[in-house]
C-alpha positions as CSV (number, residue, x, y, z in Angstrom):
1,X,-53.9,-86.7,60.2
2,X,-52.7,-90.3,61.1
3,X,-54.7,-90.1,64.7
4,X,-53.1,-94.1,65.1
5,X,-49.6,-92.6,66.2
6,X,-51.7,-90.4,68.6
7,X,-53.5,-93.5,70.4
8,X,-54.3,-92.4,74.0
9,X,-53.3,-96.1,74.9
10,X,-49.8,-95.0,74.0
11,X,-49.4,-92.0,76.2
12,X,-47.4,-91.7,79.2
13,X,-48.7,-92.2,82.6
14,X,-48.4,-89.1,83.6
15,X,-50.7,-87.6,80.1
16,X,-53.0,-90.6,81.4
17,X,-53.9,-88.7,84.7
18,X,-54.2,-85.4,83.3
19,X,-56.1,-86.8,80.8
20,X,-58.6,-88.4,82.8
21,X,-58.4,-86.1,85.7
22,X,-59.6,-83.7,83.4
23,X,-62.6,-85.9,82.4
24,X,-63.3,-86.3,85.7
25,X,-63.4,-82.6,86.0
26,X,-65.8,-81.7,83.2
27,X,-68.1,-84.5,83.7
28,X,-69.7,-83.7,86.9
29,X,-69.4,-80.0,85.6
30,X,-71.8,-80.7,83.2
31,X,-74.1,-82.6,84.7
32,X,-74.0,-79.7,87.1
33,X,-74.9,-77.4,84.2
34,X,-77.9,-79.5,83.3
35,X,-79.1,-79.3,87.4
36,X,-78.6,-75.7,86.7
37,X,-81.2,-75.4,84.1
38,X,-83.5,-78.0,85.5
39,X,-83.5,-75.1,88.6
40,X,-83.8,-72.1,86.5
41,X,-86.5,-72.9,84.1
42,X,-88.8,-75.6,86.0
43,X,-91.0,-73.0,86.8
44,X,-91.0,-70.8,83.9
45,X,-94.0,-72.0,83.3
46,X,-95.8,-71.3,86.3
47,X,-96.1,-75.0,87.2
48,X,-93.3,-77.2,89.3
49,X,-91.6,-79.5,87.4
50,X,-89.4,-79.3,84.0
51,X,-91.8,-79.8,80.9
52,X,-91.9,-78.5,77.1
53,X,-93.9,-75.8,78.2
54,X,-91.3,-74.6,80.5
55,X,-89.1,-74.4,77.3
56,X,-92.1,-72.3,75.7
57,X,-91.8,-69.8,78.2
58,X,-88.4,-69.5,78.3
59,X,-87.3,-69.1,74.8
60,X,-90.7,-68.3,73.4
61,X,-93.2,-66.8,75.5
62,X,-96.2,-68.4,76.4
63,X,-100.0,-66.7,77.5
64,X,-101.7,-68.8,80.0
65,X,-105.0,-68.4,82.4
66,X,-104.8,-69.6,85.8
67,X,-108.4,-70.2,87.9
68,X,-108.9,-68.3,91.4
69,X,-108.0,-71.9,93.2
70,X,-105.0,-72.4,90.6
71,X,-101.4,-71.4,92.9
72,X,-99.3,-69.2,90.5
73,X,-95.9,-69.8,90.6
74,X,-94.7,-67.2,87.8
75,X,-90.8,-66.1,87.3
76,X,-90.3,-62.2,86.3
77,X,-86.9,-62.0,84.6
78,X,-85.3,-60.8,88.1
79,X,-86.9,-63.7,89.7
80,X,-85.8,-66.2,87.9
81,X,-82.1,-64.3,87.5
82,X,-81.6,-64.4,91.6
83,X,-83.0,-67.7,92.2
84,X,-80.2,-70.7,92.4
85,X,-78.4,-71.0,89.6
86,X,-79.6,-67.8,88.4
87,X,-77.1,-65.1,86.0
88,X,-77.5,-62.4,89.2
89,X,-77.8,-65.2,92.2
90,X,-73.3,-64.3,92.5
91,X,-74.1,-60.9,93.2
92,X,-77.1,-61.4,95.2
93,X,-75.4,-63.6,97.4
94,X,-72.6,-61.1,98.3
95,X,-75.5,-59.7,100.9
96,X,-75.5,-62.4,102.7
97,X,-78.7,-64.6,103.5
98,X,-80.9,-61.8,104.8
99,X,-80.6,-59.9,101.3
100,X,-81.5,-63.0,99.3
101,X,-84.6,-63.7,101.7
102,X,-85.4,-60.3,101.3
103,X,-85.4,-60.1,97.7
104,X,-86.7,-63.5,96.8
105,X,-89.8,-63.3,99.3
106,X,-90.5,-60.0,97.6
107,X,-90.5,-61.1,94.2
108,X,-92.7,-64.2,95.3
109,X,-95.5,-62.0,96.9
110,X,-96.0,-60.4,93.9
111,X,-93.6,-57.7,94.2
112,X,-96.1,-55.4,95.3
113,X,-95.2,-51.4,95.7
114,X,-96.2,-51.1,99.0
115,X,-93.7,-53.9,100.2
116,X,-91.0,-52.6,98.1
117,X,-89.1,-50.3,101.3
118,X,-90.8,-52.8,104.3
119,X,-88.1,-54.3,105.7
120,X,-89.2,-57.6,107.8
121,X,-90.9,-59.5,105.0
122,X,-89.6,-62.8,105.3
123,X,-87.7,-62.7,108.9
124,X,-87.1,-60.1,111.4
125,X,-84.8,-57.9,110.6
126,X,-83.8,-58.5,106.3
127,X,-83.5,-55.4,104.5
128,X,-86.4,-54.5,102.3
129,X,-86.1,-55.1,98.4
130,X,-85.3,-51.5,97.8
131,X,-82.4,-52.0,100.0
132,X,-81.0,-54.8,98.6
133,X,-81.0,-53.9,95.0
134,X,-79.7,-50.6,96.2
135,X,-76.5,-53.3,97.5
136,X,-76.0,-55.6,95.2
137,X,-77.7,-53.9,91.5
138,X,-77.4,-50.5,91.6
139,X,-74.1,-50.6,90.8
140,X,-74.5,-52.1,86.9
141,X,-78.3,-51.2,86.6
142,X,-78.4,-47.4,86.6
143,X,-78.9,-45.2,83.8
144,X,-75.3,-43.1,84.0
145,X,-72.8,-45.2,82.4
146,X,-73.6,-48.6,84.3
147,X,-72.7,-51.7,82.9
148,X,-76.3,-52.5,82.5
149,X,-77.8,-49.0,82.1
150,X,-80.1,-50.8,79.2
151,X,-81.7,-52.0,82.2
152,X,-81.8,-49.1,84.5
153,X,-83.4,-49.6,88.5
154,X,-82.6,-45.9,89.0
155,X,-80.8,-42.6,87.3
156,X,-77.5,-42.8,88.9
157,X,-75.6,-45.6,90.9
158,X,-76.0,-43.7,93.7
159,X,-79.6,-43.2,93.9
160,X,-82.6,-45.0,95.4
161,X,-83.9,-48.0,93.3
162,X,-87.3,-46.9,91.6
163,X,-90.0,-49.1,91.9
164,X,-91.8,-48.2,88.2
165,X,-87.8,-49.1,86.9
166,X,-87.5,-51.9,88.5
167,X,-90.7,-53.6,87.9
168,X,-89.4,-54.0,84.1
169,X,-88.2,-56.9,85.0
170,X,-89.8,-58.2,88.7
171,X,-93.1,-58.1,87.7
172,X,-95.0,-60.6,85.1
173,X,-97.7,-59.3,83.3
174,X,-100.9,-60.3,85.4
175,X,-104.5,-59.3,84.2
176,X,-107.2,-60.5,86.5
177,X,-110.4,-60.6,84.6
178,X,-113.9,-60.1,86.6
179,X,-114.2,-63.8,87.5
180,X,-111.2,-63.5,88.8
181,X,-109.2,-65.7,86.4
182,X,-105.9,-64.5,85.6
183,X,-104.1,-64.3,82.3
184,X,-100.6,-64.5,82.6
185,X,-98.6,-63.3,79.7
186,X,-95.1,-65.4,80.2
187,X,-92.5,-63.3,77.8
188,X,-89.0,-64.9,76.9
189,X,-85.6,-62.9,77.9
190,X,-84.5,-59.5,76.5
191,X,-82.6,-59.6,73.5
192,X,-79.3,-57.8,75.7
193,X,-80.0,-61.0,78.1
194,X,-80.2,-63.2,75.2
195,X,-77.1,-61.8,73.4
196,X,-75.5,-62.2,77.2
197,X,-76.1,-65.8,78.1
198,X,-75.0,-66.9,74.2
199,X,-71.7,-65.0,74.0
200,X,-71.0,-66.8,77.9
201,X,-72.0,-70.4,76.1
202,X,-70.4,-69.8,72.8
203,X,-67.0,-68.8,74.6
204,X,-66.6,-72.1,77.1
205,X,-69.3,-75.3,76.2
206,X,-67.8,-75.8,72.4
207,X,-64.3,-75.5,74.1
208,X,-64.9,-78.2,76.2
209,X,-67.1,-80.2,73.6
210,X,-64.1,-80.0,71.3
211,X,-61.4,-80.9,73.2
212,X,-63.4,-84.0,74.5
213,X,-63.9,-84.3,70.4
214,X,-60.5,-84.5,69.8
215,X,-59.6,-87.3,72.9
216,X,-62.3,-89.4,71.1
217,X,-60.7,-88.8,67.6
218,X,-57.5,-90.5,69.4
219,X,-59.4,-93.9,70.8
220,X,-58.4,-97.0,69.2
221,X,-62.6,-97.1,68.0
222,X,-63.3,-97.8,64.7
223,X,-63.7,-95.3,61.9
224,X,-67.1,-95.6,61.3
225,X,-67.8,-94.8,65.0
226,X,-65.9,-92.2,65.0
227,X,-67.6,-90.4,62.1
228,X,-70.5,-90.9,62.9
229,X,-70.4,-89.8,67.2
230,X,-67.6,-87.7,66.6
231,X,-69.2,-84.8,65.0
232,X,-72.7,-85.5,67.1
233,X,-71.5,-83.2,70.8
234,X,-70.7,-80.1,68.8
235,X,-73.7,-80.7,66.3
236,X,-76.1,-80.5,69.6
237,X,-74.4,-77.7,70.7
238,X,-74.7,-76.0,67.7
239,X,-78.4,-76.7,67.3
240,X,-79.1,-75.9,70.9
241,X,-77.7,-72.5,70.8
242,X,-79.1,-71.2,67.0
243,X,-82.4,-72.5,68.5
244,X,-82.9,-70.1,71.6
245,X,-82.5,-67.3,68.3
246,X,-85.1,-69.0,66.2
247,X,-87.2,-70.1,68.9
248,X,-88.2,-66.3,69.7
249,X,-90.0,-66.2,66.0
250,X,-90.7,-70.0,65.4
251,X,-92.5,-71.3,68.3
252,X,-92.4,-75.1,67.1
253,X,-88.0,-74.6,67.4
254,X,-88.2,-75.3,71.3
255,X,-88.4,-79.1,70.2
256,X,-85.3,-78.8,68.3
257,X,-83.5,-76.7,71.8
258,X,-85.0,-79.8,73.7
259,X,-83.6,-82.6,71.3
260,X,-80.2,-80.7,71.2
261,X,-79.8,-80.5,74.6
262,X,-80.4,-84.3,75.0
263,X,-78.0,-85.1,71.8
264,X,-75.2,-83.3,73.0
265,X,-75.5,-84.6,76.8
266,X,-76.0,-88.3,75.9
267,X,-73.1,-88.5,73.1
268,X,-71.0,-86.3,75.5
269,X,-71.0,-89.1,78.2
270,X,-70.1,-91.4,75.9
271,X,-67.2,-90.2,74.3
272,X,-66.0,-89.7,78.1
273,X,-66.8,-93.1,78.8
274,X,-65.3,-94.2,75.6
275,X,-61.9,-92.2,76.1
276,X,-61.8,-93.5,79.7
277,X,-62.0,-96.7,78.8
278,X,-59.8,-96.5,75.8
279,X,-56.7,-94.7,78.1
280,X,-56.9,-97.0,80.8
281,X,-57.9,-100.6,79.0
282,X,-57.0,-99.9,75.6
283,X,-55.1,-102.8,74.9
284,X,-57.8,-105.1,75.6
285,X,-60.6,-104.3,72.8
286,X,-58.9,-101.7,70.8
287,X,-58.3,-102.0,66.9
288,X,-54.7,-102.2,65.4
């Protein structure tokens, strides 16, 4: 394809705005996307702040002993799901404030059996935890026909959650030894979540990557540029995905989900910035 006849510097003014109303659409998206996973894995590895072992624990699994002063700060799957930015925080949030206070507090104390019906825990008057995955998860997470019935919090969407169901996934694995150090056994997502979060990536991020792919294929860059950044967005894509698979059996693969997800953000931006610049002031530094 001759992309010189398809120069964005030649397009109307009104493809111009789409164009880069578009851009300025998806960019901040994505950088909201990285906050997103800056929020949902920080702690995965039961310390604050976003490290490689947080990656470990959340696409490998990770065993780690914390001492009796040490704070633990551990995410269960349903913790880490209902927290900002969470798969389940949408339908969490239908309750209303009180429900994710309830829940959240909950799940931070431990998620102990005897709080799991006490209504109060955080502030006067929030539903207990049993109440407010009776709400908001009963309805998918029951073992008769719900949508998530792999993942059952009780026998039918009209019954009680049960606390032994639900602590599948709202309790950690904590073994406190004599001394009373703790091991915590940190273990990565299901395969059904796993299988859920990729098909939800696969179907939108290379959309976007491409089309963004394609606006760069039509700057008035030269040719080596463009083969050699063009292909890089999708290629860190690709990695980034295949590598929350193989990082399950290969441990050392979390570097390559790391490396990925800083390839494909960095080139990203700046075949925005080059598309931007080539719509708008094209005629100054482009190549004829």
């Amino acid at each position: 394809m001759n992309w010189d006849a398809l120069r964005l510097v030649r397009l109307s003014l009104p493809a111009k705005l789409l164009i880069t109303l578009l851009l300025l659409t998806i960019g901040p998206g994505y950088l909201c996307g990285t906050a997103n996973i800056y929020f949902k894995h920080q702690n995965a590895d039961g310390e604050p702040g976003m490290t490689v072992d947080d990656l470990r624990a959340a696409f490998h699994g990770m065993t780690r002993t914390f001492q009796p002063e040490d704070k633990i700060i551990v995410n269960s799957q349903m913790l880490a799901e209902v927290r900002p930015g969470g798969g389940m925080r949408e339908y969490l949030d239908r309750g209303g404030e009180p429900a994710v206070r309830g829940l959240i507090t909950w799940l931070e104390n431990a998620a102990k059996e005897e709080e799991f019906a006490q209504e109060g825990l955080a502030e006067s008057g929030d539903p207990s935890a049993q109440a407010v995955i009776k709400a908001q998860c009963i309805e998918c997470h029951h073992a008769d026909g719900g949508d998530i019935e792999e993942i059952p919090y009780a026998a039918t969407g009209t019954d009680d959650p049960e606390y032994k169901l639900v602590m599948v996934t709202a309790k950690p694995k904590i073994t406190r030894e004599p001394s009373g150090v703790q091991t915590v056994e940190i273990k990565p997502p299901s395969t059904a979540r796993l299988v859920h979060v990729t098909h939800a990536h696969v179907m939108t991020v290379p959309v976007f990557t491409f089309v963004v792919g394609v606006l760069f294929l039509m700057t008035g860059l030269p040719q080596g540029v463009k083969l050699l950044l063009g292909p890089l967005p999708m290629l860190g894509v690709l990695l980034d995905i295949s590598g929350w698979w193989i990082a399950r059996y290969f441990e050392s693969f979390i570097y390559v989900i790391g490396a990925a997800g800083g390839l494909h953000g960095a080139t990203y931006a700046l075949q925005i910035l080059c598309i931007l610049g080539s719509l708008w002031f094209g005629r100054r530094g482009e190549v004829h």
